[in-house]
N, C-alpha and C positions, 0 to 999 in steps of 0.2 A: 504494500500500500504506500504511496508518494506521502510524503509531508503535506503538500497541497490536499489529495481526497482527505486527509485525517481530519486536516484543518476544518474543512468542510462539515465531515460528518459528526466534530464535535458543535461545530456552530450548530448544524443542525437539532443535534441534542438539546443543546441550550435554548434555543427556539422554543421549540416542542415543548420542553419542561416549564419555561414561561407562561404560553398558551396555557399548559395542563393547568399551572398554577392558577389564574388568571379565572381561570373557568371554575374551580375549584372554590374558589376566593367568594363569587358572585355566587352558587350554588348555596355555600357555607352562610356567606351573609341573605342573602334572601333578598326579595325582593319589599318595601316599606309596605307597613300594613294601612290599605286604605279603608277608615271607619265608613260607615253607613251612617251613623248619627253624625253630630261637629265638633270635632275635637277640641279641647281649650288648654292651649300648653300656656307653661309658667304662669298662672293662674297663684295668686298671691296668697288672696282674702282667704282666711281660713273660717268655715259657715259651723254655725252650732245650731239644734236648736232646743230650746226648755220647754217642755209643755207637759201635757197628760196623757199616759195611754190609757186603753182599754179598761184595765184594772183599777184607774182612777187614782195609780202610780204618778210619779212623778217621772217623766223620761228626758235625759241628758243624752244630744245625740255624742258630744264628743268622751261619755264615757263607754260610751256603746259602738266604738268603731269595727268596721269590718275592713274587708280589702276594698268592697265594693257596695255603696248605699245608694240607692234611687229613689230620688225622692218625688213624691209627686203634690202638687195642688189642687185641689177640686174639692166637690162635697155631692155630698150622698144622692140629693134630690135632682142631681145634671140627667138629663134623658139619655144622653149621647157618650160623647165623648170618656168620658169619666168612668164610664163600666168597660168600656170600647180598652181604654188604657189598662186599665186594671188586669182584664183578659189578655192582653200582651205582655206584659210583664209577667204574669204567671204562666203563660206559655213560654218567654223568655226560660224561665228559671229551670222550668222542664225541660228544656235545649238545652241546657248547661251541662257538664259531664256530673254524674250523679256524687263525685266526690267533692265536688266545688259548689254546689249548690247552698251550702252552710256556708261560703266566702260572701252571698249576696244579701243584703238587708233592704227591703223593698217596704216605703214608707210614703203611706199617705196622708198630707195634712191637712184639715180642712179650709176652707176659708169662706167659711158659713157655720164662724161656733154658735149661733143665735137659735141652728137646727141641731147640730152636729154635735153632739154632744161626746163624750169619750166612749161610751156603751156604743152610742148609735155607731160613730165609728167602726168599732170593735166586730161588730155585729157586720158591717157594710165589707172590710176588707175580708172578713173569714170566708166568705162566697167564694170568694177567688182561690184564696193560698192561706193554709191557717199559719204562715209562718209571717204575712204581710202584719203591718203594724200600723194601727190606726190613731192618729193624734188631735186633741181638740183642746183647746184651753179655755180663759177669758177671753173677749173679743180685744182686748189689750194687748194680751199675750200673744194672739193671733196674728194681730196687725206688727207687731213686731220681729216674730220670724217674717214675717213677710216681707217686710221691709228691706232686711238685715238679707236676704237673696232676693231683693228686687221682682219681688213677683205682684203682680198690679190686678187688684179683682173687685169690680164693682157689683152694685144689687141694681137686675132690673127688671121693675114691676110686671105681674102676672095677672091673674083677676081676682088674689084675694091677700091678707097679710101671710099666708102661708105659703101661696101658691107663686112665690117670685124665685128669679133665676139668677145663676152668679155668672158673669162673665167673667174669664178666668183664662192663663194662655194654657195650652195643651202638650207641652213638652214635659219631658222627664230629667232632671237633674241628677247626676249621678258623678259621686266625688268619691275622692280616694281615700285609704286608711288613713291620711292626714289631714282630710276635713277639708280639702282644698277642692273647687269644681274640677272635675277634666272630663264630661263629654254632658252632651245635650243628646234628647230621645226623640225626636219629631213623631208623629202619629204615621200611623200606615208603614212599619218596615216589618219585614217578618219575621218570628221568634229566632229563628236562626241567626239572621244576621245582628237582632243586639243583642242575642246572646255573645256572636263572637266580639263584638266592642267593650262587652263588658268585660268576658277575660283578656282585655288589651288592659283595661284597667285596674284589675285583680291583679294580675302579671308584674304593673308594673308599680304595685304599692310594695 
Protein backbone atom coordinates (compact mmCIF):
# COMPACT_ATOMS: atom_id res chain seq x y z
CA UNK A 1 0.00 0.00 0.00
CA UNK A 2 1.61 3.68 -1.06
CA UNK A 3 1.99 6.32 1.66
CA UNK A 4 -0.44 8.28 -0.54
CA UNK A 5 -3.62 5.31 -0.52
CA UNK A 6 -2.92 5.03 3.50
CA UNK A 7 -3.06 8.76 3.73
CA UNK A 8 -6.35 8.52 2.09
CA UNK A 9 -7.86 5.74 3.75
CA UNK A 10 -7.04 7.12 7.18
CA UNK A 11 -8.69 10.53 6.14
CA UNK A 12 -11.32 8.57 5.03
CA UNK A 13 -11.68 6.88 8.58
CA UNK A 14 -11.66 10.11 10.08
CA UNK A 15 -14.56 11.36 7.93
CA UNK A 16 -16.70 8.41 8.47
CA UNK A 17 -16.13 8.42 12.38
CA UNK A 18 -17.18 12.24 12.28
CA UNK A 19 -20.25 11.67 10.31
CA UNK A 20 -20.85 8.56 12.79
CA UNK A 21 -20.32 10.80 15.53
CA UNK A 22 -22.32 13.77 14.27
CA UNK A 23 -25.31 11.48 13.63
CA UNK A 24 -24.83 9.95 16.81
CA UNK A 25 -24.71 13.31 18.70
CA UNK A 26 -28.21 14.47 17.14
CA UNK A 27 -29.83 10.87 17.68
CA UNK A 28 -28.50 11.01 21.57
CA UNK A 29 -29.75 14.76 21.80
CA UNK A 30 -33.09 14.47 20.36
CA UNK A 31 -34.99 16.51 18.76
CA UNK A 32 -36.73 19.88 21.38
CA UNK A 33 -39.86 18.82 22.69
CA UNK A 34 -42.77 20.87 21.18
CA UNK A 35 -45.69 21.56 23.85
CA UNK A 36 -49.29 21.44 22.68
CA UNK A 37 -50.23 23.92 25.41
CA UNK A 38 -47.74 27.43 25.87
CA UNK A 39 -44.86 27.12 27.57
CA UNK A 40 -43.68 29.85 30.04
CA UNK A 41 -39.90 29.63 30.66
CA UNK A 42 -38.11 31.77 33.44
CA UNK A 43 -41.20 32.49 34.96
CA UNK A 44 -40.28 34.35 38.34
CA UNK A 45 -43.48 34.89 40.49
CA UNK A 46 -43.65 32.09 42.69
CA UNK A 47 -48.01 31.46 43.02
CA UNK A 48 -49.56 30.20 46.45
CA UNK A 49 -52.60 29.72 47.21
CA UNK A 50 -54.70 29.68 51.03
CA UNK A 51 -58.09 28.66 51.20
CA UNK A 52 -60.52 25.78 52.11
CA UNK A 53 -60.90 22.38 50.89
CA UNK A 54 -63.59 19.90 50.95
CA UNK A 55 -63.00 18.83 54.51
CA UNK A 56 -63.43 22.45 55.56
CA UNK A 57 -59.42 22.03 56.18
CA UNK A 58 -57.54 24.74 55.60
CA UNK A 59 -55.36 24.13 52.33
CA UNK A 60 -51.77 25.64 51.78
CA UNK A 61 -50.92 25.03 48.03
CA UNK A 62 -47.06 25.77 48.75
CA UNK A 63 -47.09 23.17 51.59
CA UNK A 64 -48.74 20.72 49.39
CA UNK A 65 -46.21 20.70 46.24
CA UNK A 66 -46.10 18.03 43.66
CA UNK A 67 -43.91 17.87 40.42
CA UNK A 68 -46.86 18.91 38.65
CA UNK A 69 -50.28 21.13 39.93
CA UNK A 70 -53.12 22.23 37.50
CA UNK A 71 -54.83 24.45 38.46
CA UNK A 72 -58.15 25.55 37.26
CA UNK A 73 -60.84 28.58 37.72
CA UNK A 74 -64.42 28.12 37.33
CA UNK A 75 -67.49 27.10 39.57
CA UNK A 76 -69.97 24.57 39.65
CA UNK A 77 -73.14 26.17 38.07
CA UNK A 78 -70.96 26.82 34.38
CA UNK A 79 -73.07 24.71 31.72
CA UNK A 80 -70.14 24.26 29.44
CA UNK A 81 -66.84 24.61 29.61
CA UNK A 82 -66.03 23.93 33.35
CA UNK A 83 -67.26 20.04 33.29
CA UNK A 84 -65.81 20.11 29.47
CA UNK A 85 -62.40 20.99 31.43
CA UNK A 86 -62.76 18.81 34.40
CA UNK A 87 -63.27 15.65 31.84
CA UNK A 88 -59.90 16.53 30.21
CA UNK A 89 -57.86 16.69 32.86
CA UNK A 90 -59.15 13.43 34.25
CA UNK A 91 -58.77 11.99 31.08
CA UNK A 92 -55.26 13.79 31.16
CA UNK A 93 -54.29 11.94 34.34
CA UNK A 94 -55.45 8.47 32.91
CA UNK A 95 -52.85 9.02 30.00
CA UNK A 96 -50.23 9.51 32.23
CA UNK A 97 -48.04 6.36 32.88
CA UNK A 98 -49.91 4.73 35.97
CA UNK A 99 -46.67 5.27 38.09
CA UNK A 100 -46.74 9.13 37.68
CA UNK A 101 -50.09 9.68 38.16
CA UNK A 102 -49.45 10.58 42.20
CA UNK A 103 -46.69 13.38 40.49
CA UNK A 104 -50.02 15.38 39.21
CA UNK A 105 -52.25 17.60 41.67
CA UNK A 106 -55.40 18.61 39.78
CA UNK A 107 -57.18 21.61 41.57
CA UNK A 108 -60.09 23.54 41.02
CA UNK A 109 -60.94 26.93 42.44
CA UNK A 110 -63.99 28.52 42.48
CA UNK A 111 -64.69 31.87 41.63
CA UNK A 112 -68.26 31.87 42.64
CA UNK A 113 -67.80 31.32 46.64
CA UNK A 114 -71.37 33.00 47.04
CA UNK A 115 -72.42 29.30 45.59
CA UNK A 116 -69.48 27.32 45.93
CA UNK A 117 -69.15 26.54 48.96
CA UNK A 118 -66.14 23.97 50.14
CA UNK A 119 -68.73 20.62 50.36
CA UNK A 120 -70.22 21.83 47.02
CA UNK A 121 -66.85 21.93 45.75
CA UNK A 122 -65.98 18.60 47.20
CA UNK A 123 -68.90 17.14 45.82
CA UNK A 124 -68.49 18.81 42.08
CA UNK A 125 -64.76 17.75 41.60
CA UNK A 126 -65.31 13.99 42.87
CA UNK A 127 -67.41 13.37 39.56
CA UNK A 128 -64.52 13.52 37.75
CA UNK A 129 -61.39 12.19 39.71
CA UNK A 130 -61.68 11.55 43.41
CA UNK A 131 -58.08 12.54 43.68
CA UNK A 132 -59.18 16.32 42.10
CA UNK A 133 -59.25 18.94 45.00
CA UNK A 134 -61.87 21.35 45.21
CA UNK A 135 -61.32 24.83 46.82
CA UNK A 136 -63.60 27.75 48.11
CA UNK A 137 -63.16 30.35 50.62
CA UNK A 138 -64.45 33.83 51.72
CA UNK A 139 -65.21 35.90 48.68
CA UNK A 140 -62.07 37.97 50.04
CA UNK A 141 -60.09 35.19 50.08
CA UNK A 142 -61.34 34.24 46.62
CA UNK A 143 -60.71 37.48 45.16
CA UNK A 144 -57.23 37.33 46.35
CA UNK A 145 -55.94 34.06 45.00
CA UNK A 146 -57.30 35.47 42.16
CA UNK A 147 -55.79 38.39 41.87
CA UNK A 148 -52.33 37.06 43.04
CA UNK A 149 -52.53 34.63 39.38
CA UNK A 150 -54.22 37.30 37.41
CA UNK A 151 -57.25 35.44 36.76
CA UNK A 152 -60.29 38.06 35.93
CA UNK A 153 -64.04 36.69 36.54
CA UNK A 154 -67.11 38.76 36.59
CA UNK A 155 -71.11 37.90 37.52
CA UNK A 156 -73.48 38.11 34.61
CA UNK A 157 -77.04 38.31 35.37
CA UNK A 158 -79.55 35.23 34.50
CA UNK A 159 -83.31 35.49 35.30
CA UNK A 160 -83.12 35.17 38.93
CA UNK A 161 -80.42 35.87 42.02
CA UNK A 162 -79.42 32.31 41.77
CA UNK A 163 -79.64 31.68 38.36
CA UNK A 164 -76.57 34.16 37.02
CA UNK A 165 -73.37 33.17 35.26
CA UNK A 166 -69.59 33.64 35.83
CA UNK A 167 -67.48 34.78 33.14
CA UNK A 168 -64.21 33.39 33.69
CA UNK A 169 -61.08 32.48 31.11
CA UNK A 170 -60.99 28.73 30.23
CA UNK A 171 -57.28 27.75 30.56
CA UNK A 172 -55.54 25.50 32.97
CA UNK A 173 -52.47 26.71 34.86
CA UNK A 174 -50.02 24.24 35.66
CA UNK A 175 -46.79 25.20 37.79
CA UNK A 176 -43.94 23.40 38.92
CA UNK A 177 -42.69 21.63 42.23
CA UNK A 178 -41.53 25.25 42.93
CA UNK A 179 -44.80 27.06 42.67
CA UNK A 180 -43.51 28.81 39.66
CA UNK A 181 -46.15 28.99 36.35
CA UNK A 182 -44.57 26.87 33.37
CA UNK A 183 -47.37 25.92 31.00
CA UNK A 184 -50.87 27.03 30.08
CA UNK A 185 -53.88 24.21 29.17
CA UNK A 186 -56.07 25.94 26.28
CA UNK A 187 -59.57 23.85 25.99
CA UNK A 188 -59.91 21.28 23.00
CA UNK A 189 -56.21 19.33 23.16
CA UNK A 190 -56.42 15.75 23.62
CA UNK A 191 -55.66 13.67 26.81
CA UNK A 192 -52.68 12.43 25.20
CA UNK A 193 -51.14 15.33 24.22
CA UNK A 194 -51.40 17.36 27.85
CA UNK A 195 -50.66 14.50 29.36
CA UNK A 196 -47.21 14.55 27.49
CA UNK A 197 -46.78 18.59 28.44
CA UNK A 198 -47.30 17.64 31.64
CA UNK A 199 -44.50 15.04 32.19
CA UNK A 200 -42.32 17.80 30.33
CA UNK A 201 -43.18 19.53 33.59
CA UNK A 202 -42.81 16.66 36.17
CA UNK A 203 -39.41 15.85 34.27
CA UNK A 204 -38.34 18.93 34.67
CA UNK A 205 -39.02 19.92 38.44
Amino acid sequence: MTQARAAWLALGGVLVAAVLGGVFALVSRGEPYEYSGYAIENSELALDIQLTDGAGEPFVLSDRMTPATAVYFGYTHCPDVCPLTMLELAAARDALPEERRDDLQVLMVTVDPERDTPEVMDTYVSHFDDSFIGLSGTPDGVREVMQEWGIVAFREEGGSDRSYFMSHPSTVSVIGADGRLRLLIPTGLTPEAIAADLLQVMDAS
